[in-house]
Phi, psi and omega in degrees: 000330193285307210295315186311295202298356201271317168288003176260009169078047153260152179272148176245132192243163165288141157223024188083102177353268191263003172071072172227161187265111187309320192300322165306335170273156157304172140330263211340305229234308137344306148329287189308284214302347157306288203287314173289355172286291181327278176342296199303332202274298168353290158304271157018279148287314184095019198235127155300112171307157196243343193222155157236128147231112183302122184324112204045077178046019199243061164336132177249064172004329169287329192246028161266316207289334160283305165335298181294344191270348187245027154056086199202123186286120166316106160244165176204180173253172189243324178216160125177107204275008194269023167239021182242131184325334196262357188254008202257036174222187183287313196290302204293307180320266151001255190342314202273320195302331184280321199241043156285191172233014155268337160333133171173175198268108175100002177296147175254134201235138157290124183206164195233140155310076205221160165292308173305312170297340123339282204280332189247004197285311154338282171284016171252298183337290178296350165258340147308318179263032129277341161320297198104034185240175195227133164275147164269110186320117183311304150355335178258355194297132169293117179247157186313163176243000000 
C-alpha cells in the first residue's frame, strides 16, 4: 500500500515506527524508532523521507538533532481537532477547521485518517478557497538537502 500511494506522487513523511511519545525513550531508541522507519520506507519506495513529525507533538533535542542528521524537515501542526470527541462528525469538523482562530496563512493542518474527516475534507477544502486561502503541495516545502 505504501509502494501504491508513494506511486500516486504522494510524499511519505516519518511519524515514527511505532508511534511512542518520544519523551519516554532513551536516544538511542528515538534514534532506532527514526532511523528504522526511514529504511523501511526507503525499501520500499526507493525515497528516503523529508518530514518528520513525532507522535503527539512530541519532539526531543535528541530527535530534532536526528531528523536533522537524516536530513529531514521538523513539522508539528498549527491545529486540528478530529480525534477530539466533539469533532467527530462532518458539520462540527468542517466548522472548527474553517473557523479556528489558529487559521491563518502557512497553518499546517492536522488530520486523520477517520471517517468524518473522509466525509468532511471536501467542504473544509472548498471553504479554505472560498477563504482565499490554497492548499499547498508538500513538494514545495523547502527540505534539509
Amino acid at each position: 500500500m505504501l509502494k501504491e500511494i508513494h506511486e500516486m506522487g504522494f510524499s511519505i513523511g516519518n511519524h515514527t515506527y511505532s508511534h511512542v511519545n518520544l519523551k519516554e525513550l532513551t536516544e538511542k531508541e528515538q534514534a532506532r524508532e527514526i532511523v528504522k522507519l526511514n529504511n523501511l520506507v526507503e525499501g520500499i519506495t526507493g525515497v528516503r523521507p523529508k518530514y518528520f513529525r513525532a507522535p503527539f507533538g512530541s519532539n526531543t533535542e535528541h530527535s530534532k538533532k536526528v531528523a536533522e542528521k537524516e536530513k529531514m524537515l521538523v513539522m508539528n501542526w498549527t491545529y486540528g481537532y478530529d480525534w477530539e470527541k466533539e469533532y467527530q462528525d462532518q458539520k462540527a469538523l468542517t466548522e472548527i477547521m474553517l473557523n479556528s482562530p489558529y487559521l491563518g496563512n502557512g497553518a499546517n493542518l492536522l488530520m486523520h485518517d477517520r471517517k468524518w474527516t473522509s466525509e468532511a475534507i471536501e467542504d473544509i477544502v472548498k471553504g479554505f478557497q472560498k477563504k482565499g486561502y490554497e492548499i499547498l503541495d508538500p513538494k514545495l516545502i523547502e527540505t534539509p538537502a
